[in-house]
N, C-alpha and C positions, 0 to 999 in steps of 0.2 A: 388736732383732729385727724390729719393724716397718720400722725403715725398711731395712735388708736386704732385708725381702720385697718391700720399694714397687722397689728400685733393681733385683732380678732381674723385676719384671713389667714397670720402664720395660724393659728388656733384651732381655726376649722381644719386646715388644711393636716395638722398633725392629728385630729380626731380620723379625719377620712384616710388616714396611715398606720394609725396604730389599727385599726376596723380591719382595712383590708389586709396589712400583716396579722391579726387574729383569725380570722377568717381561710384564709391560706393557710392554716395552722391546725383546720379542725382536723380532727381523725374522726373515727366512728363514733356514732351517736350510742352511748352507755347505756340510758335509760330513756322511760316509754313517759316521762313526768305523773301529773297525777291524771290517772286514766279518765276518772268517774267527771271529775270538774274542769278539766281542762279538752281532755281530746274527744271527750266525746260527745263536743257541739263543732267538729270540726270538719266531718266528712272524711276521715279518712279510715284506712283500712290497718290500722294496727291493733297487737293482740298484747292481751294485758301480761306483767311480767316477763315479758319477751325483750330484747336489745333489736329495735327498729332500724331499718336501711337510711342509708343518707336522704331517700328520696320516696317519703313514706305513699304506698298505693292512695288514688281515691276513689276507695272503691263504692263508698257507701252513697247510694241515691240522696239522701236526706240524714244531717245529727242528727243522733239518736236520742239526745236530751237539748233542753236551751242552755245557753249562757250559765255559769253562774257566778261569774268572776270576769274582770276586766282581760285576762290570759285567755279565757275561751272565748270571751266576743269578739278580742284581735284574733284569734284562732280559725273561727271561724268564718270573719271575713276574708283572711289572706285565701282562703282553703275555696269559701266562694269564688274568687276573683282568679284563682288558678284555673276553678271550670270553667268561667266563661272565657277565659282564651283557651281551653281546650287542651290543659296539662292533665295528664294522666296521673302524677304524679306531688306530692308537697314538699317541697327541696327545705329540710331542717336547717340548712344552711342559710337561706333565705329568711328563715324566722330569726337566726341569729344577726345579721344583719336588718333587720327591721326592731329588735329590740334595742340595739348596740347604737341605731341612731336616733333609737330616741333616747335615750342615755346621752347620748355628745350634744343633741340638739338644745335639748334643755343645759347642759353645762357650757354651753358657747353663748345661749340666751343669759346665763348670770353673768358670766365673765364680761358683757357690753359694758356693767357698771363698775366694772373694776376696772383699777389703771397700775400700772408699771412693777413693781416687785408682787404687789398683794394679785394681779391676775397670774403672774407666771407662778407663783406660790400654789393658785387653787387649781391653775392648768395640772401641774406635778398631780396635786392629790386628789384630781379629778383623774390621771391616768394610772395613778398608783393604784386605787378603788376600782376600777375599770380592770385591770389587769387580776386583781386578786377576785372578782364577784363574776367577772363574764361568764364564767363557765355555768351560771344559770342561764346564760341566755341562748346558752345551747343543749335545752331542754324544753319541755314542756310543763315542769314544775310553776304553779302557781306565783312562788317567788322569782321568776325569773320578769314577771312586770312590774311588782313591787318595788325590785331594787332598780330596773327601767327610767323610773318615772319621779326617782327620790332628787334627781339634779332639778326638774321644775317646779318641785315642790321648794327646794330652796332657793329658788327664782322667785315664786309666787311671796315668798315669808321676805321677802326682803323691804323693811318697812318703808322705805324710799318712793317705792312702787306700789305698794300694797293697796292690794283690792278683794275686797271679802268674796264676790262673788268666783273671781279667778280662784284665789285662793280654797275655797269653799268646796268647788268643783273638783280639784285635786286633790282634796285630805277627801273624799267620796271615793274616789277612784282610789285610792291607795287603801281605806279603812274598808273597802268589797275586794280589791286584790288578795288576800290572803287573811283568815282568822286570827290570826296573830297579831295584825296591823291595829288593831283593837287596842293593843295596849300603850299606842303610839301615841290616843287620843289626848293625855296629860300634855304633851308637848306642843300637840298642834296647837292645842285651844291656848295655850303660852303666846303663843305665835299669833294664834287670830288677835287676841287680847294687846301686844305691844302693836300690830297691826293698825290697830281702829286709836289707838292712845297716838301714836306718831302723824295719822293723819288725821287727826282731829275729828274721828268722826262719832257720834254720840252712840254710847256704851248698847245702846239699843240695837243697833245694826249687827251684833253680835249674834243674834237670835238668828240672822238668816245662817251662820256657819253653824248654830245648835240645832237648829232642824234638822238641816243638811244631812250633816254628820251622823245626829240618830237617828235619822231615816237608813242613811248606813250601815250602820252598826247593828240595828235589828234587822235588817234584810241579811245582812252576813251572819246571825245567828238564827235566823231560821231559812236557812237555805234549801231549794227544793229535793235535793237528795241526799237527808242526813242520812251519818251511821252513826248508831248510837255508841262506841266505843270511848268513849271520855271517859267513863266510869272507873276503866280498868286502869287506863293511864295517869290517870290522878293518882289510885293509889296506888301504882308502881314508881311513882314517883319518889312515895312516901317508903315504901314498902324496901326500894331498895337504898334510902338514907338510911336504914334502922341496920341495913348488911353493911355499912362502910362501904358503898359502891365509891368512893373516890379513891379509895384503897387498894381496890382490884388493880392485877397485871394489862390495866386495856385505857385504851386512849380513845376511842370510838366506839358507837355504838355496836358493830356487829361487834367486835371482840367481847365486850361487856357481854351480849346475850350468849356469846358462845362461853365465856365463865362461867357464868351463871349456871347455863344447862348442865356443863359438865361438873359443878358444884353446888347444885340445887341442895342435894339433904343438909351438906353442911354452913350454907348460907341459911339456914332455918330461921323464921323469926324466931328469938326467945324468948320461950311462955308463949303461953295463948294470950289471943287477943281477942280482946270481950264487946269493944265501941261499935260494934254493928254487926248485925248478921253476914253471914260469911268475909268477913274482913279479913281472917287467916290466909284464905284462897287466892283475896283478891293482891294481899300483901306480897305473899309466896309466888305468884306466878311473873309472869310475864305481861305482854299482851293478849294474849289468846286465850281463851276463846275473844274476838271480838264481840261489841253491844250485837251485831245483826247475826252471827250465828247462833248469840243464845236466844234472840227473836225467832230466828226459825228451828231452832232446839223446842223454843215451847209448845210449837205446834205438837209436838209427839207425845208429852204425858201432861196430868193437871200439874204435877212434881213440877216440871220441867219448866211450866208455863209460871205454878208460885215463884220458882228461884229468881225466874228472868222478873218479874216484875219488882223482886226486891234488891235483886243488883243494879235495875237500871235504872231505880229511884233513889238511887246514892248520888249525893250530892253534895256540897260544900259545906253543910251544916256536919254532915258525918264525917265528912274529912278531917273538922278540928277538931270532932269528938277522939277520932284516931290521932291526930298529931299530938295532942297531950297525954293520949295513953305510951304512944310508945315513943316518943322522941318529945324535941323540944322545939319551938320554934327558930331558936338561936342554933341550934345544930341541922336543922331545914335549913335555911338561910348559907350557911358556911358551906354544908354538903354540895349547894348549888353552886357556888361560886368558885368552888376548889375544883369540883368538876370540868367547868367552862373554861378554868385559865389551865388547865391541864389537858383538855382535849385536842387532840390533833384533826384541822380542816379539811385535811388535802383526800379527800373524800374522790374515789375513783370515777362517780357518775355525777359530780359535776367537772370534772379535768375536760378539760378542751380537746387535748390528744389522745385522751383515753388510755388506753394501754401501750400503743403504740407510740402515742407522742411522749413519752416520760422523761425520754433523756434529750429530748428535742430542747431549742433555747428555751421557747415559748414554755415547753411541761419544765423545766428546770425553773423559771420564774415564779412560776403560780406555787410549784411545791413551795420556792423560799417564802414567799407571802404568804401562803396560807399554814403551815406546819406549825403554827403556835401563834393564829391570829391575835386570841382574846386579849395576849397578855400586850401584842404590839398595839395594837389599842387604845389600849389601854395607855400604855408609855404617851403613844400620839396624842391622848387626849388631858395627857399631864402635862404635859409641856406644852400645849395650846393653852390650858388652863393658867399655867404658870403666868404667858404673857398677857396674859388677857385682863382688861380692866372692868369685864364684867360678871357683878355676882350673878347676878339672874341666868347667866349665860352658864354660868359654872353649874350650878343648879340641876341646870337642865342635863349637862352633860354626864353629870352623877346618876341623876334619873333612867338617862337611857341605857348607860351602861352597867348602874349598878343593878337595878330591876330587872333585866332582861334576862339572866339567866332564872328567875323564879317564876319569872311569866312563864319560859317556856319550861318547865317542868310541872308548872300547875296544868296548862293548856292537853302538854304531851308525853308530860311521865319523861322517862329517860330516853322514850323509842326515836329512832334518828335525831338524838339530842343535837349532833354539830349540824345539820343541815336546817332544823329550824331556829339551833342559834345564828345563823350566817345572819338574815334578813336583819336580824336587829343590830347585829353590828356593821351591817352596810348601811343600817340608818344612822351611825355613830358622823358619816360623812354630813348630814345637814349641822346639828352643834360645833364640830369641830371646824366647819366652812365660817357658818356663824360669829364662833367664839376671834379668828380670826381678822376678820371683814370688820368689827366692833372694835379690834385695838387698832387695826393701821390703815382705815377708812375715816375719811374727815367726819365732823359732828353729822349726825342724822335731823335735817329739821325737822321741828315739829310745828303741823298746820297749825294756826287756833284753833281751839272747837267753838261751833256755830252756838249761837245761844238758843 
């Protein structure tokens, strides 16, 4: 028991070390995160598109919108709680240490039930994960609570412990952190399910995490300040698997938009395309026009007012009307996945040290980590699979990482492909924690269940 305790205080004590060497390490804050959902329930004075001070103004009397994600309700509390002690200021710094400890806090709450190789095992890849994903949490980005919050969530799933309401309450908070967290639902409800089987408790008590959950998940799909933009991203998605986008000279999304632009005629779809009204348009461009500028485009002619209401009534049913015209689904599928394990991570506004810190230890780290995530990953979740003696675990693991790059091209088209793939492959850390914890953790008992 003692040395248990000695090996969870070395623990913490190496999370409150690597925190404060990250920390010490930040350079300039790159980006302003997502202006509309996150900062602007927060009281502070920053301008949208801009690169924010380390020590952002508070200048605003009162948020100018509520909450709409668990990012702007901690946002907004820290932002509170800076005015009533009478700071002028919201130090970015401080939010990265407020996310970075809840990140350790929940990975030193699992690690209580591990003991001797298998804790310093998940310690490593609890600090591996941590090194390569922090750099959201010195942002304002949506996913920067998302991947916060993923260590208690594999606290909560661990069937030993498991309690649907704890449990419950954090797949809520993660499926309203970010729209994307939506496609996580398959795995959780995995998770509720060995849950309630391991502690015996009758299949019924399931209902409370299916409420929960789509209470969730429809709150996060109609959120108080949509833009209607899906429409276009969808079929940019599609639009640029039919150019070979896995083919272009580019590794990122800005390089890809800058090919594009400067080879727009010759990327031309070929042949016209007939599965919906302006489908050529929506194929051929980009993102832009956004769903809300052609909303406020309609106000100026009835033309202008019919287009928008027939572009932004595209929808899923026309997307497959278009995927069988001009592609295949099996060349969709491929497109996505060639993409993902070819794209490079090291994305300059989430870097820690931004420009400045690159050739620093800390920017030298992250570059090796993140410069071809998908495919290390990938490798980490093959050789977890290798030892591991469980199917269901494998399953899962397939699930998260094979799916995720077609969630998010369905969700967000190609537009900042690597930064909404990040979140899903920082989710890759609960199965591969999992998969682990299952081969070299003793039998998991199972309660009886009550009659």
């Amino acid at each position: 028991m003692q040395t248990a305790r000695q090996s969870l205080v070395l623990s913490a004590l190496i999370a409150v070390l690597l925190i404060a060497v990250f920390t010490v390490s930040l350079g300039p804050v790159i980006n302003n995160g997502d202006y509309w959902r996150v900062n602007g329930s927060m009281w502070i004075d920053i301008r949208e598109w801009t690169q924010p001070p380390r020590v952002v103004p508070l200048g605003a009397e009162q948020a100018f919108l509520r909450p709409e994600s668990p990012a702007g309700l901690l946002g907004m509390m820290l932002a509170g709680a800076h005015r009533l002690v009478g700071a002028t200021g919201f130090s970015v710094a401080l939010w990265f240490v407020v996310l970075s400890s809840i990140y350790w806090s929940g990975a030193i709450a699992h690690l209580t039930a591990l003991a001797g190789r298998m804790r310093a095992t998940c310690l490593l890849l609890f600090a591996l994960f941590y090194a390569t994903f922090c750099g959201f949490f010195y942002s304002f980005f949506e996913e920067s609570f998302t991947i916060a919050i993923l260590p208690w969530l594999l606290f909560a799933a661990d069937p030993r412990r498991f309690n649907i309401w704890i449990f419950s309450a954090l797949c809520v908070l993660l499926l309203t952190s970010k729209s994307q967290a939506i496609f996580f639902f398959p795995v959780l409800a995995f998770y509720a399910w060995r849950g309630i089987r391991a502690r015996g408790r009758p299949l019924w008590t399931g209902l409370v995490f299916l409420l929960l959950c789509g209470a969730a998940i429809a709150a996060t799909l109609h959120k108080s300040h949509p833009v209607p933009n899906s429409y276009n991203r969808l079929f940019n998605g599609l639009g640029w698997t039919t150019m070979q986008v896995e083919d272009w000279p580019a590794t990122q999304f800005s390089q890809r938009l800058a090919y594009f632009s400067a080879n727009r005629e010759a990327l031309a779809l070929p042949g016209p395309v007939t599965c919906v009204p302006g489908a050529q348009r929506l194929m051929g461009t980009t993102f832009w026009p956004t769903g809300q500028e052609i909303l406020d485009a309609a106000e100026t002619s009835d033309a202008a007012a019919t287009q928008a209401e027939t572009l932004l009534s595209l929808g899923l049913s026309e997307f497959a009307a278009c995927l069988g015209e001009v592609t295949s689904p099996a060349e969709y599928l491929a497109t996505t996945f060639e993409v993902a394990m070819g794209s490079d991570y090291r994305l300059e506004y989430i870097a820690l040290g931004g420009p400045r810190g690159e050739n620093s230890l800390i920017g030298k780290l992250q570059s090796v980590l993140l410069a071809r995530l998908a495919p290390v990953m990938l490798a980490v979740l093959l050789i977890v699979a290798l030892v591991s003696a469980s199917p269901s675990g494998v399953i899962v693991a397939i699930y998260a990482f094979g799916a995720a790059p077609l969630f998010v091209i369905l969700g967000d088209g190609f537009y900042e492909f690597e930064k909404h793939m990040m979140p899903h492959l920082a989710f890759l850390l609960i199965p591969a924690i999992e998969l682990l914890r299952r081969r070299f953790s003793a039998p998991e008992p199972t309660t009886p269940r009550a009659a």
